[in-house]
C-alpha positions in Angstrom: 0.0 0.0 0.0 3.1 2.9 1.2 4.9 2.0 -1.9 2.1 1.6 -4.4 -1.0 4.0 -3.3 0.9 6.3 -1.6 4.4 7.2 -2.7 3.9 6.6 -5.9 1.0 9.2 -6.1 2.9 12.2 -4.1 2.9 11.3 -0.7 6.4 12.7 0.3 6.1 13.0 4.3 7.8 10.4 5.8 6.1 11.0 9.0 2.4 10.2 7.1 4.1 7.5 5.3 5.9 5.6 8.6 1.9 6.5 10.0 0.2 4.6 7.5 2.4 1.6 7.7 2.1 2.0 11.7 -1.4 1.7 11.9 -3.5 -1.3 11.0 -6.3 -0.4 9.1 -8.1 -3.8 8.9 -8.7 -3.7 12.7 -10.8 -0.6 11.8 -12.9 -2.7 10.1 -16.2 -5.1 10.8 -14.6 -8.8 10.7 -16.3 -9.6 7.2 -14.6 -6.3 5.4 -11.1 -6.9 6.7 -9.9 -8.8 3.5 -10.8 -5.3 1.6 -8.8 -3.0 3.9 -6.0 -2.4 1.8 -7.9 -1.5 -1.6 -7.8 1.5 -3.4 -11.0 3.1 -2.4 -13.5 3.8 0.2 -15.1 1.0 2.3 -18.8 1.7 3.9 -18.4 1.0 7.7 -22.4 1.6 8.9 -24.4 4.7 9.3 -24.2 5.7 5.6 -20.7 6.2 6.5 -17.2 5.6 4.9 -13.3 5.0 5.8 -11.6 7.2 2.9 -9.5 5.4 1.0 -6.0 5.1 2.1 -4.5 7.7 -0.2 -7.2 10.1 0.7 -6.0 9.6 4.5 -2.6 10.3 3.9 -3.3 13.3 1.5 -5.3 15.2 4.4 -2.7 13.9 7.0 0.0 15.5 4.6 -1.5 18.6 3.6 -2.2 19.2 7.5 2.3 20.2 7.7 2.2 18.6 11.2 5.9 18.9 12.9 4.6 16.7 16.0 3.9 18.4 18.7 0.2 19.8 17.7 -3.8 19.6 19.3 -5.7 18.4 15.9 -9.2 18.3 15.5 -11.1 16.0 13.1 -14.6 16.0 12.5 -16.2 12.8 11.6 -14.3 9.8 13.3 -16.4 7.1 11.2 -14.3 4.3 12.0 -11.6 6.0 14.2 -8.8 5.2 11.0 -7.6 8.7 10.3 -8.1 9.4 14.1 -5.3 6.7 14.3 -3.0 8.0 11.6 -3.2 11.7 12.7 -2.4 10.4 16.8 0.8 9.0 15.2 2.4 13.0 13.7 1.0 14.9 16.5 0.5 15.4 20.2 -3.2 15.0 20.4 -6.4 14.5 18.7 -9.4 15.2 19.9 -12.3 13.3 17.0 -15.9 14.1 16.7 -18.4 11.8 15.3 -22.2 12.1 15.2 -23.0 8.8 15.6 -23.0 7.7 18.9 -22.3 4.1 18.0 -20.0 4.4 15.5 -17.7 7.0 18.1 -18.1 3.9 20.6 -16.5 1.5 18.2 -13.6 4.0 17.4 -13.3 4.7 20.8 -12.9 0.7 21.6 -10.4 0.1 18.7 -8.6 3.0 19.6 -8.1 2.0 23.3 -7.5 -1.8 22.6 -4.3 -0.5 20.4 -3.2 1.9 22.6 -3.7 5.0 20.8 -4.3 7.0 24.2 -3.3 10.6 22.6 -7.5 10.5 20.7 -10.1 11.7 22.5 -13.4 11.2 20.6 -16.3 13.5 21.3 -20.5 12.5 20.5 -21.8 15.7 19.0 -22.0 18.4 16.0 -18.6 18.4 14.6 -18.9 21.4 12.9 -19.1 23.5 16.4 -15.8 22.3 16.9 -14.2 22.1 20.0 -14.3 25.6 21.6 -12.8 24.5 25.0 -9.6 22.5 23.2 -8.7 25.3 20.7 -6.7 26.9 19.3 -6.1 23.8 16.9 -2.5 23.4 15.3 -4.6 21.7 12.4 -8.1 20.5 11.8 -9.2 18.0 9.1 -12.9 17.5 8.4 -13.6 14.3 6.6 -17.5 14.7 5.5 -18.2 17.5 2.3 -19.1 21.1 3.4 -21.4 23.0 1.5 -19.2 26.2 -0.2 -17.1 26.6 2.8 -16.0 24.8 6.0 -17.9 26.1 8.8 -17.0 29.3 10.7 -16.6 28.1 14.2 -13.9 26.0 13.0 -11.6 28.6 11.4 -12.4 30.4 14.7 -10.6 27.6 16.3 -7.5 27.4 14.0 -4.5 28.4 15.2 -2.4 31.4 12.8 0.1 29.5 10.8 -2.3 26.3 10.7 -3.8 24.3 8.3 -7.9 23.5 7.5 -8.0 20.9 5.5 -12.5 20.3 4.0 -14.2 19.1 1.1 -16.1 21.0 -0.6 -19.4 21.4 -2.8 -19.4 24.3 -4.8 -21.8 24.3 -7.6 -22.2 20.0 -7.6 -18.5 19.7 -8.3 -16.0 18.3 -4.6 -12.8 19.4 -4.2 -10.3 19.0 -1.4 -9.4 22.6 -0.1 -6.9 23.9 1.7 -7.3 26.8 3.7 -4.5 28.5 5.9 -4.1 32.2 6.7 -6.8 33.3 4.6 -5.5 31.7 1.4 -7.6 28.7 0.4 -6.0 26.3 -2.3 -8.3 23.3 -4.5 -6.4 20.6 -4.2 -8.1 17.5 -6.3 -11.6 16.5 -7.0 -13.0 13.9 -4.6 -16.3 12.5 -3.3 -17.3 12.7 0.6 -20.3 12.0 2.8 -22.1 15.3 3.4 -21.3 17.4 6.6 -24.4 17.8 8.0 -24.7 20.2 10.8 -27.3 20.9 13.9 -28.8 23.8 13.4 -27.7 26.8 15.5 
């Protein structure tokens, strides 16, 4: 998978790389999907929900420039995967996932292989996590509509990355926001964020 779906396709950061090799992404899984973990594309893990497929977890990881020592944020745990992979480049990660059951199984997984630097949250992802900002990076794995949401640039550090898709006019792209700048970074297809209303 490093060598093949990864390398090969512009993952350069040897931290995300050594990560992805780290982490093993079957366990994430339901028992009868573990054969599939290491394919090329998304896997449906209950709830109408996804685990991105491994280059897409590594891109986001990359594009997030962690040096190692940073609080990330992630909205949408889904299976707890990226959750893993982000715990491995940084100091912390505190994950939010909607579904309470889904945030229990990552939570388990998590636990049983020691990752003990992810906190995972129940609740409305796009709030953020006021009380644990400013974030040194936050990475939002469901599709925003036009832009991320505001509370969560409120909680981005200066200097730090916001990695969302994002739907503008029926077309998904990976953005990158950071200081104000926002850069499209490749086309891509995401659950929806959906949002509690305010």
């Amino acid at each position: 998978m490093v060598e093949r779906q990864l390398r090969r396709r512009g993952i350069e950061d040897e931290r995300v790389l050594a990560a992805m090799e780290e982490v093993p992404r079957e366990l994430f899984l339901p028992e009868d999907m573990r054969d599939r973990a290491y394919r090329d594309g998304a896997l449906r893990i209950g709830e109408g929900q996804t685990m991105s497929q491994p280059w897409i977890v590594a891109c986001m990881a990359q594009l997030l420039e962690l040096k190692g020592d940073e609080t990330v944020l992630e909205v949408g745990t889904g299976s707890g995967y990226a959750a893993a992979v982000l715990s491995r480049i940084c100091g912390e990660v505190i994950t939010i996932e909607r579904f309470e059951s889904l945030a229990e199984g990552a939570r388990q997984v998590l636990s049983e292989l020691g990752y003990d630097n992810v906190e995972v949250r129940v609740g409305d992802g796009a709030k953020g996590a006021p009380d644990r900002a400013p974030f040194g990076g936050i990475s939002v794995t469901a599709t925003a509509l036009d832009a991320p949401p505001a509370p969560l640039f409120e909680q981005l550090a200066p200097g730090a990355a916001l990695v969302c898709p994002v739907d503008r006019a029926g077309r998904e792209l990976l953005m990158r926001y950071r200081d104000g700048q926002e850069e499209a970074i490749v086309p891509v297809r995401f659950v929806p964020l959906v949002a509690d209303e305010p």
